[in-house]
C-alpha positions as CSV (number, residue, x, y, z in Angstrom):
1,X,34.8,-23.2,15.0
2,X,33.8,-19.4,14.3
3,X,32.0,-19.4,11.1
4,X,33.3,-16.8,8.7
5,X,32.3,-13.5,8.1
6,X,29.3,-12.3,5.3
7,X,30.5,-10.7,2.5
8,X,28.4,-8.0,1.3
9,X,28.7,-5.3,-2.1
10,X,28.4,-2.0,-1.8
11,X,27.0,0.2,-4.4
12,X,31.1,1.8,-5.1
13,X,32.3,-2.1,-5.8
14,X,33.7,-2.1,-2.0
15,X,33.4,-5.5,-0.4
16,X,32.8,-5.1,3.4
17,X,32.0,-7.7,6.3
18,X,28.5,-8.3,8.1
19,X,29.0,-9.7,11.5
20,X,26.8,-12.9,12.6
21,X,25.6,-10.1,15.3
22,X,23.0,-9.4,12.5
23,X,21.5,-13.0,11.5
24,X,19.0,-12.9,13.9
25,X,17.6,-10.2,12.2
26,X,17.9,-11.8,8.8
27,X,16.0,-14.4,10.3
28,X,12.9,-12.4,11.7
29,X,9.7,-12.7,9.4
30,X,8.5,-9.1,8.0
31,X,6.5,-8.5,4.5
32,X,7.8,-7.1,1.5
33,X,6.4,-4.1,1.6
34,X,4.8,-3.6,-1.5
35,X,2.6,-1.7,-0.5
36,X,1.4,-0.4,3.2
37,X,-1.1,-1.6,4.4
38,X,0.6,-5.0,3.6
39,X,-1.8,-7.9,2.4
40,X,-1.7,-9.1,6.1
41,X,-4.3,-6.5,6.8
42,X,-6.5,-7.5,4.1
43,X,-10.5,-8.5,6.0
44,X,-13.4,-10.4,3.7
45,X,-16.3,-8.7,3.9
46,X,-16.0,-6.1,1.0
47,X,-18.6,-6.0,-1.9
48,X,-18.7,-5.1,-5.7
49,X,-21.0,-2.0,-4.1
50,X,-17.5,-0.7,-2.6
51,X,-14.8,-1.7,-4.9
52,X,-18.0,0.1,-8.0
53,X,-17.5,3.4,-5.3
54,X,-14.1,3.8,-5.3
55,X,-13.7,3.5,-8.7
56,X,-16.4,6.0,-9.8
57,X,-14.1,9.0,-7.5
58,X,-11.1,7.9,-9.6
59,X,-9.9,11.1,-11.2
60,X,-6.5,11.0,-12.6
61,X,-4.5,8.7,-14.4
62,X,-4.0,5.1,-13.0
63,X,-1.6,2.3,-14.0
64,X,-3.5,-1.0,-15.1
65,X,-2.2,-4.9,-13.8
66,X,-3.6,-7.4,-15.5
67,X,-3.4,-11.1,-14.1
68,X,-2.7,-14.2,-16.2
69,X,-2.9,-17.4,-13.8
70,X,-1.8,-19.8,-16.5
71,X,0.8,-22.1,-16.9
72,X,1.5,-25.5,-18.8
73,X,3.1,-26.5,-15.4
74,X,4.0,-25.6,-12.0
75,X,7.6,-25.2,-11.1
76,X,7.8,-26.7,-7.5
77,X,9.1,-23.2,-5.7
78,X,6.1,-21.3,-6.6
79,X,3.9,-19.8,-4.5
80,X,1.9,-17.5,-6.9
81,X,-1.7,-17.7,-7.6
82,X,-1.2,-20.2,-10.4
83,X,-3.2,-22.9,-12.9
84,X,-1.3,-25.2,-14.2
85,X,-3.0,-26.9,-17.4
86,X,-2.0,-28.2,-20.3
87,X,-5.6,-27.9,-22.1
88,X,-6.1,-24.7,-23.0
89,X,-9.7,-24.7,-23.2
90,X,-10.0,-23.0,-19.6
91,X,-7.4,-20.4,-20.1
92,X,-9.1,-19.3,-23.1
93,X,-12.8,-19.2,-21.7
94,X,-10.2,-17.3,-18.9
95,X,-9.9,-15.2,-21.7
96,X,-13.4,-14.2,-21.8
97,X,-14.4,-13.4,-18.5
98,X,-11.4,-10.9,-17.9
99,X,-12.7,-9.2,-21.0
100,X,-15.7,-8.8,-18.8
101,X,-14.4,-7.7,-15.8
102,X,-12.3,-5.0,-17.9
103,X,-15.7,-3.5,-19.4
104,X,-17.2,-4.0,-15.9
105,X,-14.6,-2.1,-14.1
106,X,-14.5,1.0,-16.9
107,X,-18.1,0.7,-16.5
108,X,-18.2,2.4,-13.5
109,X,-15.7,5.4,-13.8
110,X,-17.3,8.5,-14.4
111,X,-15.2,8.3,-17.3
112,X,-12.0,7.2,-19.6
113,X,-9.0,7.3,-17.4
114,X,-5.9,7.6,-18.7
115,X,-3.5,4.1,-18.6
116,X,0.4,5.7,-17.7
117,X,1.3,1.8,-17.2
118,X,0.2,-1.2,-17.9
119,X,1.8,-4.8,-16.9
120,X,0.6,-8.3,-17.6
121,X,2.1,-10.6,-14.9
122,X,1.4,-14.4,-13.9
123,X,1.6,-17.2,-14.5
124,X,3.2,-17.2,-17.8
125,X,1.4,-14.5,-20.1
126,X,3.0,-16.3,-22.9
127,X,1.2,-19.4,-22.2
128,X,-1.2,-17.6,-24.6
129,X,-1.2,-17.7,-28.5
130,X,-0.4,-14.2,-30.2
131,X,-3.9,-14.3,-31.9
132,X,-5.6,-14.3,-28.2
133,X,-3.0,-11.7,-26.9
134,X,-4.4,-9.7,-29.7
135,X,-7.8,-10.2,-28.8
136,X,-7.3,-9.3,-25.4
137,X,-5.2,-6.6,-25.4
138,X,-8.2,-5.1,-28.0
139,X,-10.6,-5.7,-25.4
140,X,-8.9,-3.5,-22.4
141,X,-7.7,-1.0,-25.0
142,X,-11.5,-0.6,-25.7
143,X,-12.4,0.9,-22.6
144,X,-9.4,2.3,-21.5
145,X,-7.1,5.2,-23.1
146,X,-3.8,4.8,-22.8
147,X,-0.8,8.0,-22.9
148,X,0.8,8.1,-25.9
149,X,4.3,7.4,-24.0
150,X,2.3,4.6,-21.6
151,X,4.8,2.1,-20.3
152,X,3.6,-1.4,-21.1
153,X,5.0,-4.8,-19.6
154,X,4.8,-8.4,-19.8
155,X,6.4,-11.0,-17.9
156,X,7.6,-13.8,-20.2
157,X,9.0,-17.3,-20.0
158,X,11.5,-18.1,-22.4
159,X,10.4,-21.8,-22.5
160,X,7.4,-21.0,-24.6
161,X,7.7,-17.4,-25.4
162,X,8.3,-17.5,-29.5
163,X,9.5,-14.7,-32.2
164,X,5.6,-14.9,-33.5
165,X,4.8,-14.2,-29.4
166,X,7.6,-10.9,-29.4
167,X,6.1,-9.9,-32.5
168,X,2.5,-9.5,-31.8
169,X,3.7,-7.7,-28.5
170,X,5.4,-4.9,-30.8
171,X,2.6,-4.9,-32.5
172,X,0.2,-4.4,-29.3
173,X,2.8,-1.3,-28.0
174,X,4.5,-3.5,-25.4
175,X,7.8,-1.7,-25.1
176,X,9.3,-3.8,-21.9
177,X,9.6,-7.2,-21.6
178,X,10.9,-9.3,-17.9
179,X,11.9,-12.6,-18.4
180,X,12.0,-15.2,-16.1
181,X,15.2,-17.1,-15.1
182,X,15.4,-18.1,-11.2
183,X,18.8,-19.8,-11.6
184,X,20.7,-21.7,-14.7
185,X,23.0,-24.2,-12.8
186,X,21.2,-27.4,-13.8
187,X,20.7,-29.3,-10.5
188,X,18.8,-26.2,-9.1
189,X,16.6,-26.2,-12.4
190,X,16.2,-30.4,-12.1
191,X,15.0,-29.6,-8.3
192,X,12.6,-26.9,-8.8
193,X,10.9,-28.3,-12.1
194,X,12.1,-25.5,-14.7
195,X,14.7,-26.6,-17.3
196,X,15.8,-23.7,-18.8
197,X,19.4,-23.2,-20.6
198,X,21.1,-19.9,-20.7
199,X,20.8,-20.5,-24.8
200,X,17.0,-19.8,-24.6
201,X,17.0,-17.0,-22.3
202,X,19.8,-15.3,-24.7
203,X,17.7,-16.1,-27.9
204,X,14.6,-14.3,-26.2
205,X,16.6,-11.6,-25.2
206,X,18.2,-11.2,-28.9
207,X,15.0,-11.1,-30.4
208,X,13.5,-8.5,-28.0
209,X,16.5,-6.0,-28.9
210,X,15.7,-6.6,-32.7
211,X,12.6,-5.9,-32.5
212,X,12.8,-2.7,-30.8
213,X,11.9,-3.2,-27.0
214,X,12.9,-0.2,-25.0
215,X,13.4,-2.7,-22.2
216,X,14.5,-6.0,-21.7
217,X,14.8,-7.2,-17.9
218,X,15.8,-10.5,-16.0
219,X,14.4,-11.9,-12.9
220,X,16.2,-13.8,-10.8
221,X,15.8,-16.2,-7.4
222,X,18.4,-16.7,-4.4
223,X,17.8,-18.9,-1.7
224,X,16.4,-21.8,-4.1
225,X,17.4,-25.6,-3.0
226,X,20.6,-26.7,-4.3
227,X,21.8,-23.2,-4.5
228,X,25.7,-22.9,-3.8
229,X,27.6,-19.6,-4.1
230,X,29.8,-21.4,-7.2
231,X,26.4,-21.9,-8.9
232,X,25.0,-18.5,-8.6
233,X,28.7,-17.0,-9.5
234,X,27.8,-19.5,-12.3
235,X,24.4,-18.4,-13.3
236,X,25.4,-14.6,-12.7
237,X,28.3,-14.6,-15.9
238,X,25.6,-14.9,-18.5
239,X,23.2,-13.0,-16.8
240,X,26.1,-10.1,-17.4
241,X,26.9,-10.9,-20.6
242,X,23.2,-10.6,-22.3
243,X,23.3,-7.0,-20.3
244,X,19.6,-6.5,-19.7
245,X,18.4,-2.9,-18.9
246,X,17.3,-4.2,-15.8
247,X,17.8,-7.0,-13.3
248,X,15.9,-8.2,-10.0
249,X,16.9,-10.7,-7.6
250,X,14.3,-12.1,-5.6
251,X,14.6,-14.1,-2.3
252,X,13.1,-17.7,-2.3
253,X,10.6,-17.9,0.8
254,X,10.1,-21.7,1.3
255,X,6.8,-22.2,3.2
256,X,5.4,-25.7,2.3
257,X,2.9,-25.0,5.2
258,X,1.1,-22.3,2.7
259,X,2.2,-23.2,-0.8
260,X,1.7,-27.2,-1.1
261,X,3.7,-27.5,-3.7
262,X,6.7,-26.4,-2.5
263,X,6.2,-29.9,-0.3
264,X,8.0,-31.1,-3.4
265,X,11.5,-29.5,-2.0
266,X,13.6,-31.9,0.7
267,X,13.8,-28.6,3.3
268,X,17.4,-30.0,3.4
269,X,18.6,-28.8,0.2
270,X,17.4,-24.8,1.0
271,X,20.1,-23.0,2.1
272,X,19.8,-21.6,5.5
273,X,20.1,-17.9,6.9
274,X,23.8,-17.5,6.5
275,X,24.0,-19.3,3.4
276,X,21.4,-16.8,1.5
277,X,23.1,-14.0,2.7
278,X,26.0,-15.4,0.9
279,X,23.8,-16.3,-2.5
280,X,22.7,-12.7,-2.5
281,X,25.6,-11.0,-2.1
282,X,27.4,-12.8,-4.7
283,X,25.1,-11.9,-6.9
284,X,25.2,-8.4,-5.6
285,X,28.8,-8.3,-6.2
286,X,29.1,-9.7,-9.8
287,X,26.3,-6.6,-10.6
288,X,27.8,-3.9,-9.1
289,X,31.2,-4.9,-10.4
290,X,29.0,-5.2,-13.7
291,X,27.9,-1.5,-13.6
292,X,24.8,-1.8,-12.5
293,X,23.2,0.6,-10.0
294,X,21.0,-0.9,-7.0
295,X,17.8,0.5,-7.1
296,X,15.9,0.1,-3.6
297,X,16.2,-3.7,-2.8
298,X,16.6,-6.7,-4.7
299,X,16.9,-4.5,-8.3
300,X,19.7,-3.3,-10.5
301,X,20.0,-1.3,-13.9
302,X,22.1,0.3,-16.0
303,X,23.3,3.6,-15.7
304,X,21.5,4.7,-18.4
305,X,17.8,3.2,-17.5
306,X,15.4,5.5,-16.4
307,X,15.0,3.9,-13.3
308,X,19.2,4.0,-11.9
309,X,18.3,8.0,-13.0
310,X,15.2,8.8,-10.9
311,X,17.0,6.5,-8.0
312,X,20.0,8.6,-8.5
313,X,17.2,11.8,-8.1
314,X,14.9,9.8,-5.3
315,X,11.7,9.9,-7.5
316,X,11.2,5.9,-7.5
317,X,8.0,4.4,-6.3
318,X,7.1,1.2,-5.2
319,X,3.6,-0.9,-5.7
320,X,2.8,-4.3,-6.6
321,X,4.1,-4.3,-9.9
322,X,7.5,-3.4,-8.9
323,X,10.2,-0.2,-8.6
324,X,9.0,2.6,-11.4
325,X,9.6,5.9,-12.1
326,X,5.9,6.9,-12.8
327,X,3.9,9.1,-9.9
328,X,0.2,7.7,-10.7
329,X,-1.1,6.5,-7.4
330,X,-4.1,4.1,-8.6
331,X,-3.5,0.9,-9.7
332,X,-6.2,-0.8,-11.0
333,X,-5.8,-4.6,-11.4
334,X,-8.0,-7.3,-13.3
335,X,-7.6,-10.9,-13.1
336,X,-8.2,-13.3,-10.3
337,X,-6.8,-13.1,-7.1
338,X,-5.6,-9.3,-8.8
339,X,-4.9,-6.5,-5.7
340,X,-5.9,-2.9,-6.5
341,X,-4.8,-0.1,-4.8
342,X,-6.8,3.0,-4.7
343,X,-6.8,6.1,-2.8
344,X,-9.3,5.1,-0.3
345,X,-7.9,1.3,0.5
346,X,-6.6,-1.6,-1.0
347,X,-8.8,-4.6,-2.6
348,X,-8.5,-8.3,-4.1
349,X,-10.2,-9.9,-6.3
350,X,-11.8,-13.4,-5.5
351,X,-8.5,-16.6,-5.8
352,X,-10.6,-19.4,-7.5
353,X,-11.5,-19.5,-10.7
354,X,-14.8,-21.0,-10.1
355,X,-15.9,-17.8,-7.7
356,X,-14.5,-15.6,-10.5
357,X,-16.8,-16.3,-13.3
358,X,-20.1,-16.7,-10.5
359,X,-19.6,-12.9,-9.9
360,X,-19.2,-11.6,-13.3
361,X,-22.1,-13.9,-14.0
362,X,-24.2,-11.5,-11.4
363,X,-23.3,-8.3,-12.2
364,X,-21.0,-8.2,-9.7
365,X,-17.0,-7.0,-9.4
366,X,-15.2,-10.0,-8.2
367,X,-13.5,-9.0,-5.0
368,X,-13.4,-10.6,-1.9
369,X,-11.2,-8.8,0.5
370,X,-9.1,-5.6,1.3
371,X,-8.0,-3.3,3.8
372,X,-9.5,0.9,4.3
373,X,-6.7,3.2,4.4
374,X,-6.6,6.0,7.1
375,X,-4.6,9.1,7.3
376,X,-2.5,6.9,10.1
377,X,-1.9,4.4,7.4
378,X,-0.5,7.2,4.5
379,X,1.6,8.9,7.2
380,X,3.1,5.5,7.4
381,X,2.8,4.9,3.7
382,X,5.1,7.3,3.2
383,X,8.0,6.5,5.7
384,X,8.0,2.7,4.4
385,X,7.9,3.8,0.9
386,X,11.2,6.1,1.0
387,X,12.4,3.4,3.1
388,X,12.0,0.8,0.5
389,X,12.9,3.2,-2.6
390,X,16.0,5.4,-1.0
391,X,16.8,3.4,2.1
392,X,16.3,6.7,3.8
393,X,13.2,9.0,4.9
394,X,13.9,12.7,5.6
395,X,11.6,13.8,8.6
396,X,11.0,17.3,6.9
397,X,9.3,16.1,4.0
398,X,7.2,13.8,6.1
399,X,5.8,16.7,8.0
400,X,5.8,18.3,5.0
401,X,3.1,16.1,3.2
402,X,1.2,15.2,6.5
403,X,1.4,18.3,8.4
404,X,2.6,16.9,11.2
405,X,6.0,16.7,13.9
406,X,7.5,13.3,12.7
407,X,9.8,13.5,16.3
408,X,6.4,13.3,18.0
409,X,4.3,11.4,15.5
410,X,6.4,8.8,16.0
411,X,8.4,8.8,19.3
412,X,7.4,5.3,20.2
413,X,8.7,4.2,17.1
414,X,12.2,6.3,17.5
415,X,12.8,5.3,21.4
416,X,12.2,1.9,20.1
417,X,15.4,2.3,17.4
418,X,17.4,4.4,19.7
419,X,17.2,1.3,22.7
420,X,20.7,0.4,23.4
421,X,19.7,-2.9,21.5
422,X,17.6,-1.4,19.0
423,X,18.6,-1.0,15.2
424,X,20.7,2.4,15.5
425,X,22.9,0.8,18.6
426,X,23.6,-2.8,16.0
427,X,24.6,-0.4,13.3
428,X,21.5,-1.3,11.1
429,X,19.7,1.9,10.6
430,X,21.6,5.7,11.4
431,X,20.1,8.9,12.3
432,X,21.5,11.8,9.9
433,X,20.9,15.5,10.3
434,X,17.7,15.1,8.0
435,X,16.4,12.1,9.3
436,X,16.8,8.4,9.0
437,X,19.1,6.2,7.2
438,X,19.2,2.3,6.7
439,X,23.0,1.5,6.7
440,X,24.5,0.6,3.2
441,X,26.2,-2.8,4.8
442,X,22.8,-3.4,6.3
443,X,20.9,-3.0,2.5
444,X,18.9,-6.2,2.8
445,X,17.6,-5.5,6.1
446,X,15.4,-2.7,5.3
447,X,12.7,-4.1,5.5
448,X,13.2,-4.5,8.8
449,X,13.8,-1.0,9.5
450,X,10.3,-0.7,7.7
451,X,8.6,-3.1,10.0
452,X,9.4,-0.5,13.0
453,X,6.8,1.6,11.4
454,X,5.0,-0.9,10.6
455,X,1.9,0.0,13.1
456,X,-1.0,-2.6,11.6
457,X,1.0,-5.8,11.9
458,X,2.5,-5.0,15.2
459,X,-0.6,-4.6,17.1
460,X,-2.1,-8.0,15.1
461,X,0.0,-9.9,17.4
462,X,0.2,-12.3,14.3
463,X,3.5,-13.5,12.1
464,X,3.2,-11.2,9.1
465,X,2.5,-12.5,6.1
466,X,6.0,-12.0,4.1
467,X,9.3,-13.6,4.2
468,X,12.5,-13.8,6.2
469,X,14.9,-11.0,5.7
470,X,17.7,-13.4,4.8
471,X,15.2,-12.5,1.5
């Protein structure tokens, strides 16, 4: 028997049909592109001596990451750098040692840069009383400036994340605050070890509003075992009705061969390539029907949010922490197992806790390993980024920027999309007058379109490190 066609939302509230023609490409393994070169290229090998150099030719403003690791436990889908503990002594000598690394790091610009953005992700932030949020927050605030209009995030979990906790973060000039859901049909949240009800996400989200947050986002997760489309259609209708600012839907990657605790998941219950398809789509659907405007991939917002303007305007960037409207090109991150990207590379901080506090305890920055950037690698930087953010790159401004021919700069590249079984000939991506377009049917498979120009991990000859595009 045939199995039925794909529904898929477009951005107007059309519903179209994806053929099966493309779910070998949903299939195929690429990154997510957060940033170019992707953490697959990352070597060991680079010192505090590099990482204190790079940092002393910073000149303009950057945007600040700061990493929490902690959690009281480990939901079983996972696979973020992560400490799960329910004695808090270790997360607060944690506490401690990032202060360190913060005065270490400012240490060694040539002075105060300015802080545009600042985001706290995890881990569960929250996991930390509002007294030691105070404390820290002091700490980095102490060596770094920060813009009078700076945009400041936390990621929160609603399961521990108290009026006292939303409070304090007013307090500290954290205007946006994203909030962790995955999924509320209970026999998802029973599988992957986070009972959560919509009731606590909605109080979270009421309290934020009252207390003045400019934003109030919801993250979400398709793919996850025991997902059905009746249970995200489920999960979606309160999702609309608390109306965050902004919403992203991530796709679960199941890889029990790197994340160990995702061993805790019968690989029966994940639902396969067609079925996520599916999951994401209704999801897309219910949004767009919703109002919301897509925003690169995997993220909606309002009309109204900054974010659906400068989308509307193709001024959206892309980095680690996310889709933002802000041009700063330096992000500077702190925290174990914490990637910073700088103009002359990319670098990460040390995984283990242990090998954390041994650096800081020499002198030392605690990185481990990165990636040099080239003028190959921002000529490609730039393609994958506009990719990523418009779903289209105009050759003009390439050559532009670079001051090169992007026909001839990349001809291997544009014979290889042009084949008659290449990306243009399946419908995926389209050549316009200007340049190059990824299909709007064929939204979730950008990154596939990315992976084209994707130079470092095609000549590894290795599976890159990412995630199928089924999400």
């Amino acid at each position: 028997m045939k199995a039925p066609p794909i529904l898929t939302g477009f951005g107007n509230g059309d519903v179209e049909v994806v053929e099966d023609r493309w779910l070998d490409e949903a299939a195929r393994t690429v990154p997510r592109y957060t940033s170019y070169p992707t953490a697959h290229a990352f070597v060991p090998g680079f010192t505090s001596e590099v990482y204190a150099d790079w940092l002393a030719r910073i000149e303009g403003p950057i945007a600040l990451y700061v990493h929490i690791p902690f959690c009281i436990e480990r939901c079983a889908y996972c696979a973020c750098n992560v400490i799960a503990t329910k004695h808090r002594d270790a997360a607060s000598a944690y506490l401690k040692l990032l202060g360190r690394e913060v005065l270490a790091v400012s240490e060694r610009l040539k002075k105060k840069v300015c802080v545009t953005r600042m985001h706290w992700g995890g881990g569960t932030p929250t996991y930390y009383t509002p007294a030691e949020l105070r404390l820290a927050v002091q700490a980095i605030r102490g060596s770094f400036e920060f813009t009078e209009d700076a945009e400041i995030s936390i990621e929160a979990d609603p399961r521990v994340t108290t009026i006292e906790h939303l409070r304090m973060l007013r307090r500290l000039k954290f205007n946006r605050l994203s909030i962790g859901v995955q999924d509320f049909a209970p026999a998802v949240q029973a599988m992957i070890g986070r009972i959560q009800s919509a009731e606590t996400t909605r109080r979270v989200v009421r309290n934020a509003r009252a207390l003045g947050f400019d934003s109030v986002n919801l993250d979400l997760v398709y793919g996850l075992p025991l997902q059905t489309e009746r249970r995200i259609a489920q999960t979606m209708e309160p999702v609309v009705e608390m109306r965050p600012d902004r919403i992203a839907i991530y796709g679960y990657a199941h890889l029990p061969e790197r994340v160990p605790n995702q061993r805790k998941i019968d690989p029966a219950t994940v639902p396969g390539v067609r079925l996520r398809r599916r999951l994401e789509e209704v999801a897309r659907k219910r949004l767009v029907e919703a109002g919301y405007v897509e925003v690169g991939l995997d993220h909606f917002a309002l009309p109204t949010d900054p974010l659906a303007k400068a989308a509307k305007q193709r001024s959206v960037h892309r980095d680690f922490m996310g889709y933002t409207t802000s041009r700063d090109s330096t992000l500077v991150a702190v925290g174990v197992s914490s990637i910073s990207e700088l103009p002359q590379g990319l670098i990460q901080n040390v995984k283990k806790l242990s090998a954390y506090e041994r650096a800081l305890d020499r002198g030392e920055l605690p990185v481990e390993k990165g990636c040099r950037t080239n003028a190959d690698d921002l000529i490609r930087r730039h393609v994958i980024q506009r990719l990523m953010c418009d779903l289209e790159v105009r050759y003009e401004e390439v050559e532009r920027a670079h001051a090169i021919r992007f026909e001839e700069y990349f001809k291997e590249e544009l014979r290889e999309l042009r084949v008659p079984d290449g990306l243009i000939a399946r419908e995926i991506a389209r050549e316009t007058p200007v340049g190059l377009t990824v299909e709007p049917a064929a939204r979730s498979l950008v990154r596939n379109v990315c992976y084209v120009f994707d130079r470092r991990a095609r000549q590894s000859g290795d599976p890159p490190a990412g995630m199928s595009s089924a999400g």
